[in-house]
Structure formats: C-alpha cells, structure tokens
C-alpha positions in Angstrom: 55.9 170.7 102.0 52.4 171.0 103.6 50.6 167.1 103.8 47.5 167.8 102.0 45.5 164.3 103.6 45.3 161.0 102.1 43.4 162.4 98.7 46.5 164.2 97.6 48.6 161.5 98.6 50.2 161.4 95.3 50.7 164.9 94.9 52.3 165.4 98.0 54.5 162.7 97.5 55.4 163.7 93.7 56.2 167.5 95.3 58.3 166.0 98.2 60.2 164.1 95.6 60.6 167.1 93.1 61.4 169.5 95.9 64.3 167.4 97.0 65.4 166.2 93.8 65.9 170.3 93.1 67.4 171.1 96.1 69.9 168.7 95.4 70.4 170.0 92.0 70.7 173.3 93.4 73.8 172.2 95.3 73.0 173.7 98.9 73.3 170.6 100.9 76.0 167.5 100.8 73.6 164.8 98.9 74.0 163.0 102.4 71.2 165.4 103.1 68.7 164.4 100.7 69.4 160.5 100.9 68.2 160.9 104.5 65.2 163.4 103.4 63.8 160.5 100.3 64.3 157.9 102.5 61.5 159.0 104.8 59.0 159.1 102.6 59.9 156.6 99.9 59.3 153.5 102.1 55.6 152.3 101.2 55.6 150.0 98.2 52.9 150.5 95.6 52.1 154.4 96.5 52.1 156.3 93.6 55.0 157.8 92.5 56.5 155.1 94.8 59.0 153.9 91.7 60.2 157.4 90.6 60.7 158.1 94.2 62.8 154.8 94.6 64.7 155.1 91.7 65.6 158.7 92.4 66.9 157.8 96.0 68.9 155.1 94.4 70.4 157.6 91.7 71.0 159.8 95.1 73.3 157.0 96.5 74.9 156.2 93.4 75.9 160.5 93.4 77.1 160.0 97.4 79.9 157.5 96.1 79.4 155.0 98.8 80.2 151.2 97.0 77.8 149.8 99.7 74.7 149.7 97.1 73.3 146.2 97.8 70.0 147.1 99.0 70.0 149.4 96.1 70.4 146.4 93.8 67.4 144.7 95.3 65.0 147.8 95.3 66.0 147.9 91.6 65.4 144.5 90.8 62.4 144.7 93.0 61.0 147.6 90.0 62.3 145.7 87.3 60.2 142.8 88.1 56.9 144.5 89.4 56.3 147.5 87.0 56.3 148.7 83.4 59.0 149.8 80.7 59.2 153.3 81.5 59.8 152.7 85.4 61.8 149.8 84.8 63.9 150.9 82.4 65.1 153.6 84.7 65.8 151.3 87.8 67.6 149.0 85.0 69.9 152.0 84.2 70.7 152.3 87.9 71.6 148.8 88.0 74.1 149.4 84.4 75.6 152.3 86.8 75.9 150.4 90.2 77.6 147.7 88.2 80.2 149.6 86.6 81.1 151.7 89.3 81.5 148.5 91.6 83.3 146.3 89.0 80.6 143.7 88.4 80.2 141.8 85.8 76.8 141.4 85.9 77.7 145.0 83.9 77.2 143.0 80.6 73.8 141.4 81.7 71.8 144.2 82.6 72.9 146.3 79.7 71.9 143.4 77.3 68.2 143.5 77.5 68.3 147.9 77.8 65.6 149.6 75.6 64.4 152.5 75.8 60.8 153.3 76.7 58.8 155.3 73.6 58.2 158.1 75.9 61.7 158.5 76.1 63.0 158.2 72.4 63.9 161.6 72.4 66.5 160.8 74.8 67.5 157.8 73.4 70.7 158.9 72.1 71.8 160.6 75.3 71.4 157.2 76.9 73.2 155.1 74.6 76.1 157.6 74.4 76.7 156.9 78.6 76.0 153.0 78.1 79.1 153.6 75.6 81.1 155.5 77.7 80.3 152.9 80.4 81.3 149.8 78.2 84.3 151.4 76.9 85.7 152.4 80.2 84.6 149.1 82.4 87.9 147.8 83.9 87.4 144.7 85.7 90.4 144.1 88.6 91.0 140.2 89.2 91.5 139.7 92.6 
C-alpha cells in the first residue's frame, strides 16, 4: 500500500484495512499475521476509519483463539461509548462474542441492549440467528 500524504489519510488507511482484512479471508497467512499488520496502523484514536479498523483487529483476535482479550474489551467499550449506532453496534457484537467464548456473564448484559443499526436491517436476521446460537449454547463452568 503506497502512503499517499496526510490528504488521503483516510483512504490509505480504509485500503490498508481492506487489503488485510482480504488477505486474511484469502487464507494465505496464519491470522497471527494480520493481528501484527492492523495493529500498526490502527493505533491513533479519532482517525477516520479508526473504529472499523479497531473493531476489525478485535474480530482478528477473537479468530486467533487466544482467551487473553482484555484489552480488547476496553477498546470495545472505548467505541461503544464515544461513537455512533453503526460503529457501536459492531464493537458491541465483539463484546457478545468475547463474552461467550470466555464464559462471562456479562454475556447476558451486552446482548440486552443489541439493535441493529438501519443501515444494516438487511442483515438483521443473520445477526440475530448467531446471538441465538450464542445464547442457546453459553455454558457457564462454576469454579
């Protein structure tokens, strides 16, 4: 990706984040790969494209498997409380998936209060069918 100067700021970081976020999909790499790539860039709060770029390096840890998320949590609540619907409603769904794959009760919480943004009605169902599958498989071990 060629840095095209401090004009084209945002396009350089919405291509950096779409060319990774492929290359992933594409499979060519371990996604260990392309946590270390978004985490170079993604680290300036308030750029643009800052909270796509956050919340796709978040989903990135979620797919590596690690349980060690808690900065993740932050960085999510962090979107949650400083943006709008759309970008929060995505770093909210991180949160729903973080919880249930660490057993965490605050599971329940953060699905609560989950609507889906109107530029995403289309997907709505898609969404609610994986909060489903969530809810109905959330195990909580007592320790």
């Amino acid at each position: 990706i060629v840095k095209l100067g401090l004009k084209s700021q945002a396009i350089t970081m919405s291509a950096q984040n779409n060319y990774i976020i492929a290359k992933y999909l594409s499979k060519q790499n371990d996604v260990s790969v392309y946590i270390e790539q978004m985490s170079k860039f993604c680290i300036t709060p308030h750029q643009s494209d800052y909270c796509i770029c956050i919340n796709n390096y978040i989903s990135l840890k979620i797919m590596s498997g690690t349980k060690e998320l808690h900065n993740e949590i932050k960085m999510c609540y962090e979107i949650i409380n400083n943006n709008d619907q759309y970008h929060s409603f995505y770093a909210r769904h991180n949160l729903v998936v973080i919880y249930f794959l660490i057993n965490d009760v605050r599971f329940w919480d953060c699905i609560k209060d989950l609507s889906t943004p109107y530029l995403l009605n289309y997907y709505e169902p898609l969404f609610f069918e994986k909060i489903n599958f969530l809810k109905n498989n959330l195990v909580f071990v007592m320790s």
